[in-house]
Every structure is written in C-alpha cells, then in structure tokens.
C-alpha positions in Angstrom: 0.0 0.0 0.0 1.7 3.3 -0.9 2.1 6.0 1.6 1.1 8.9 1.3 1.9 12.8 2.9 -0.8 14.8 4.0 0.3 18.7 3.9 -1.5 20.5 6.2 -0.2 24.4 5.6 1.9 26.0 7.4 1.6 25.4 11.5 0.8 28.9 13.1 3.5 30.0 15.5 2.7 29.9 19.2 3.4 32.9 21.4 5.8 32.0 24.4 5.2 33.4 28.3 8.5 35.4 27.6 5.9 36.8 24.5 3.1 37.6 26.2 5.0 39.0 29.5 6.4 41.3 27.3 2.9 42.9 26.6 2.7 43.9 30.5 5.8 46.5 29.9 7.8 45.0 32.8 9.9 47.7 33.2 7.1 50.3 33.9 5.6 47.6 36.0 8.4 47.7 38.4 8.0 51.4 39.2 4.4 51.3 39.7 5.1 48.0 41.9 8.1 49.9 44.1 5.5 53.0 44.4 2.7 51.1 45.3 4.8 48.6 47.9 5.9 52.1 49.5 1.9 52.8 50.0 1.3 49.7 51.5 4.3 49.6 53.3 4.1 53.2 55.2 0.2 53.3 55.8 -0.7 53.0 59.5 -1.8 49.4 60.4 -0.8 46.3 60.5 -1.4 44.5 57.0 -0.4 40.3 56.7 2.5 39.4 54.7 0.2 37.6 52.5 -2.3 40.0 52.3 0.7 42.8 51.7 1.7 40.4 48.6 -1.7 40.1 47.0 -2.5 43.8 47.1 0.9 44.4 45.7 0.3 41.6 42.9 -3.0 43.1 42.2 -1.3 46.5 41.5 1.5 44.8 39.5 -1.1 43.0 37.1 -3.2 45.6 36.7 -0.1 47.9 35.7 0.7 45.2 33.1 -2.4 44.6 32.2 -2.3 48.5 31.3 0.6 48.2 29.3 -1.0 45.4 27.5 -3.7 47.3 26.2 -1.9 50.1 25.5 0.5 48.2 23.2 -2.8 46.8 21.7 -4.4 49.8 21.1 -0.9 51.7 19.9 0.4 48.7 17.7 0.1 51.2 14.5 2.8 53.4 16.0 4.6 51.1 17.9 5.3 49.1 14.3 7.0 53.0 13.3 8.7 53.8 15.7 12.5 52.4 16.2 11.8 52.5 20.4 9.0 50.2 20.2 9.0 48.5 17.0 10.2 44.9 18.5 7.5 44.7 21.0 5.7 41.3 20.2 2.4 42.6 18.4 4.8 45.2 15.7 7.1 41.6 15.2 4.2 39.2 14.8 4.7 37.5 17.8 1.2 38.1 19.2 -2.2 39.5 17.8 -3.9 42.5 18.9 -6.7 40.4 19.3 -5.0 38.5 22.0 -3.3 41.1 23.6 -6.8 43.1 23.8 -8.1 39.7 25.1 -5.3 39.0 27.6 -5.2 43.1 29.1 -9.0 43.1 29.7 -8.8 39.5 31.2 -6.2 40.9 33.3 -7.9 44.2 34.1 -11.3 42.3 35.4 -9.4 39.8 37.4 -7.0 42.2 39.1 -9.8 44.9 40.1 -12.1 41.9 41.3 -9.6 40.3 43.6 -9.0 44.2 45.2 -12.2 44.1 45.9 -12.8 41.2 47.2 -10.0 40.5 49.6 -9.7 44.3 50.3 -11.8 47.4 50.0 -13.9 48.9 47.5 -12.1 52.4 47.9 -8.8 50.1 46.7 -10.7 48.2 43.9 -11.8 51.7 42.4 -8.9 53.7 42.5 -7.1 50.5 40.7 -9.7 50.5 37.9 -9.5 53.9 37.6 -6.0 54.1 36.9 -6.8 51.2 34.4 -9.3 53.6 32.7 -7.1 56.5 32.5 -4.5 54.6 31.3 -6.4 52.8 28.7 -8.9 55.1 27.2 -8.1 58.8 28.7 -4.1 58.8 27.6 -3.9 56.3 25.3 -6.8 56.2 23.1 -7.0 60.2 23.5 -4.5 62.3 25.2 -1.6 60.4 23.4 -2.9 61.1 19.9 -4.5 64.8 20.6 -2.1 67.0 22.8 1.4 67.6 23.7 -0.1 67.8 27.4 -0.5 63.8 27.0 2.3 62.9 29.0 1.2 65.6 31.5 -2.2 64.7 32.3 -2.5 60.8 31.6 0.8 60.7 33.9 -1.9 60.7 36.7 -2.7 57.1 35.9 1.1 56.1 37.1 0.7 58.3 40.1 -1.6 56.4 41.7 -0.2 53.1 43.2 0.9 54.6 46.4 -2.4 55.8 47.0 -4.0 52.2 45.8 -1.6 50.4 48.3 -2.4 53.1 51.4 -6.1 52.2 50.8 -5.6 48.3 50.4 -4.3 49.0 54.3 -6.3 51.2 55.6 -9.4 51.6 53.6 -9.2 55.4 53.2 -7.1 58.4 51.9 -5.3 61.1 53.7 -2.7 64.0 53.1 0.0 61.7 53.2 -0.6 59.5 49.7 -1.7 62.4 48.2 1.5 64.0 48.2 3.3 60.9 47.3 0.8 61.0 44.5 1.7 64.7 43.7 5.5 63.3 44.0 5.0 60.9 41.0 2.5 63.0 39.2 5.4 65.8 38.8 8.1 63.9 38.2 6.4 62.4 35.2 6.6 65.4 33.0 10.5 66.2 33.3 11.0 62.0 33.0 9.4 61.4 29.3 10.0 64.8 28.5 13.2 64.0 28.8 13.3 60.8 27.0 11.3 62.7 24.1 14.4 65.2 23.4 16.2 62.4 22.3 13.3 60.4 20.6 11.9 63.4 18.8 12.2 61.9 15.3 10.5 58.9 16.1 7.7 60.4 17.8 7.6 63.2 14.8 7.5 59.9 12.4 4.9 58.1 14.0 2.8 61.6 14.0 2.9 61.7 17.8 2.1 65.2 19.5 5.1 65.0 22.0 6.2 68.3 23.4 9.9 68.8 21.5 7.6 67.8 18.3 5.0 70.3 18.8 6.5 73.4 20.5 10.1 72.4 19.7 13.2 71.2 22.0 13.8 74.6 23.2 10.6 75.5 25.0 10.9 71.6 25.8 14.0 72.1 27.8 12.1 75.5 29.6 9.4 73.1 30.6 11.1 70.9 32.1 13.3 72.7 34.1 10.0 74.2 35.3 8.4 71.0 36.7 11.5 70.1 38.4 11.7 73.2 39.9 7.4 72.2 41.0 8.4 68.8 41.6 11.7 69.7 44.2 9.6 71.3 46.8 7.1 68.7 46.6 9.3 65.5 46.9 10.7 67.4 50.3 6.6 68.3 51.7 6.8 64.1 53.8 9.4 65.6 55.6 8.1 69.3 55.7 4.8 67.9 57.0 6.3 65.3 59.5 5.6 62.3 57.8 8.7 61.2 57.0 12.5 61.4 58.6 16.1 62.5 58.5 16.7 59.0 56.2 14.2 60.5 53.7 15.1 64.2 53.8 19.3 63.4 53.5 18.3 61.1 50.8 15.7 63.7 49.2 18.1 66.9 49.7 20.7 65.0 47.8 18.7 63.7 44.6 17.2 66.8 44.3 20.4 68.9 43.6 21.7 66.4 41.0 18.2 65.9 39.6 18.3 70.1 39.3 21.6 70.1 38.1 20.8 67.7 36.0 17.2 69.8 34.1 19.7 73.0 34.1 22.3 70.8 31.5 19.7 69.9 29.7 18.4 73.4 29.5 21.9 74.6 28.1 22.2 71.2 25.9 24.3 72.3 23.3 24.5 68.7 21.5 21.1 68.6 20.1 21.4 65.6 17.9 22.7 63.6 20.5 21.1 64.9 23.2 23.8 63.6 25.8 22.6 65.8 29.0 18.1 64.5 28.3 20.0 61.2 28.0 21.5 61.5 31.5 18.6 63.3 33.3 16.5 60.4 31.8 18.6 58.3 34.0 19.3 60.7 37.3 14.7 61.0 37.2 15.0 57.0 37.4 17.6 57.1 40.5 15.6 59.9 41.9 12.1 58.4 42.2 13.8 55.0 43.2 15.7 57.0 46.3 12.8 58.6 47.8 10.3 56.0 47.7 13.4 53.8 49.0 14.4 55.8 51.8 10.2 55.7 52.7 10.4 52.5 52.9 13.7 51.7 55.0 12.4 54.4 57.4 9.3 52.7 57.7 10.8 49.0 58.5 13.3 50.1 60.6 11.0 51.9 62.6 12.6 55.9 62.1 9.8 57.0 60.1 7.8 59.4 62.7 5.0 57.0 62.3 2.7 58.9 64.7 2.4 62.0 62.7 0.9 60.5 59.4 -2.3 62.3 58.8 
C-alpha cells in the first residue's frame, strides 16, 4: 500500500510566556510595583504578609495589564517607531486580538480580587488608573495633545495611594503627596526621553512636546516641573511624615536631579542629546531613592510614624 503525505499548511507559530510577558511593559511595572509597595508599606496598620503580597500583585497586574492594552491599542505606531517596534504585536509574535483579550482578562481579574479580599475604595482607585491609562491617555491624550504625558501621567501616580487604601481603607494628606511626587516627576522624566526620541515620535505623528513646540521650549518646561516637583518630593518631611533617612536622601537627589534639568536646558548637542540622556537616568535614580528611603524608614521603625495624617 503506498504512503502517502498529508500537507497541512503552514503550522501557526505559538506565542511564548516570555511573549506575552512582554505585553505587561515589565519595566514600567516595576516602578508602579516599588511606588505602590511604598503605600502599602508606610500606611498606619498592620497588614499580613500575604495580604501585603496580593495587594501588591494586584497593582503589579493591573499595571501590566495596562501596558498590554496600551500596546494593543498603539500597535500602528509602535510598528514606526525604532523605540517600540520589536515589542511582540509590531514583530508578529502576538495579535492584537489577544493582547486586547489578555489586558482586559487581566484588568477584570486584578480589580475583582481588590475588591474582594480588600476594600472597594482600593478596587476603584485601581480600575480607575486602568481607565485612565487605557482610554483617557492612550486612546485620547496620546494622539490629541502635547499635554498627554502631563495629564495621563496621573494614571502612574496612583499606586501609592491604591496600596495606602488596600491598608487602611481610606485616603489622607499623606498619599496624596506621594501622588503629587509621582504625578510631577512624570513630565521632566518622558519629557526628557522625548528630546532624544523626537524623530521617532515626529514619524509616528505623535504630538510630544519637542515635536509640537520644539526642544527649546521643551528644555524651559522641564526645568520648570522640576523646579514644582523639588519642593514637593521634600513636603513628607516638611509635614512630618517622613524622617532624617528620607530628607538626607531627598536633599541630595534633588540637587543632582536640578543640576541635571539645568544641562539639559543649556544642551548644546542637540542631535545627540547627551545631557536629556542623562537626566532620563538621574529621574529614574531619583524616584527610586525617595520611595526607597520611605520604605527603609518605615521598617526600621525611624519613620515618625505617629504624625501621618
């Protein structure tokens, strides 16, 4: 009896976890997780290891799931520009379809477990931040104004206040200004970034600030937040919620983080942009250090605990 071959077509390619854990933007997931671990961390009350970890989880999915979506509902641009255009939907790896199927899935799942093993106050403010992520910056801001990074930075702002909640199922001063930390600091941060990715956001026919008003008034601007964002990021220690750790920690950043928006303001290199490169970098360190030195206050017991408001 003769054999035969059967050709079935080509086999479709299977996307790999490495794939698909791309989509949650792991390295914007790990700020929002450090942020929000400093809310849960500092907030009066006791909270359970366990419980401490699921809240955190919570926050991290819903960050990634966040990221998903937005590389979803940006894979156009993303396939233009040289920044993004290896993420897995611009390559092939994944559909949009999926990703759109896996950031909702995400989304539901990680606002539902808030509010079931938390508070609602927790579970709201986390699918809010999902909402203005998703639909406020991405699907409008992003696409309509060169205030985009401003306003939809409010979205990343957030976990510190989501994690105080999970703890103590209300707000006060104190997250707000961490809030008001983050929320400032955004502006100077991408801004930043966008100097020396002007021509792929100007390709991809995205409104960035150095695209629309130019690198010049780009530099004045962000100068200007940091100079907003400086007082601010001292205010925990100003309103005696937070330490000598913090304030040495906070006194320090804050001079090389200014030094660093006053280089870029005198950047004389402005195909390279060497000194946006830098203060791209020194923002990173500068977030990381004050949320850090938060925390260590906190668990070594130096933080003036009784004064949070």
């Amino acid at each position: 009896m003769a054999l035969v071959d059967v050709y079935a077509g080509p086999q479709q390619r299977v996307a790999t976890v490495g794939e698909f854990f791309a989509l949650l933007k792991p390295r914007v997931m790990s700020l929002v997780i450090f942020t929000g671990l400093a809310g849960i961390v500092v907030a009066p009350g006791h909270i359970h290891l366990l419980s401490a970890f699921t809240a955190l989880l919570c926050i991290a999915v819903a960050a990634g799931a966040s990221g998903a979506l937005n590389m979803a509902y940006d894979s156009d641009i993303d396939a233009i520009m040289a920044r993004t255009a290896t993420r897995p939907i611009p390559m092939g790896h994944i559909s949009r379809e999926e990703a759109l199927t896996f950031g909702w899935w995400l989304s539901v799942a990680s606002v539902a477990i808030m509010g079931l093993f938390f508070n609602l106050l927790a579970a709201g403010l986390l699918a809010f931040t999902i909402f203005f992520y998703v639909v406020v910056y991405t699907l409008w801001l992003k696409r309509a104004t060169a205030q985009n990074i401003v306003i939809g930075g409010l979205s990343g702002a957030l976990p510190p206040a989501i994690g105080w909640a999970a703890v103590t199922g209300h707000l006060s001063l104190a997250p707000l200004v961490l809030v008001a930390i983050t929320f400032l600091w955004t502006p100077p941060h991408f801004w930043a970034l966008a100097l020396f990715r002007s021509d792929d956001y100007a390709r991809a026919g995205v409104p960035m600030m150095p695209v629309v008003a130019g690198k010049a008034s780009t530099r004045r601007q962000i100068l200007a937040y940091t100079l907003l964002l400086l007082p601010v990021g001292l205010a925990p220690a100003a309103l005696g919620f937070a330490g000598p750790l913090y304030l040495a920690a906070t006194g320090a950043m804050s001079v090389w983080f200014l030094f660093g928006a006053v280089k870029v303001l005198f950047e004389r290199d402005e195909a390279k942009e060497p000194a946006a490169k830098k203060l791209f970098f020194i923002s990173i360190a500068y977030l990381f250090v004050l949320f850090a030195a938060l925390i260590a206050e906190r668990l070594v017991g130096l933080a003036p605990f009784g004064a949070w408001l």
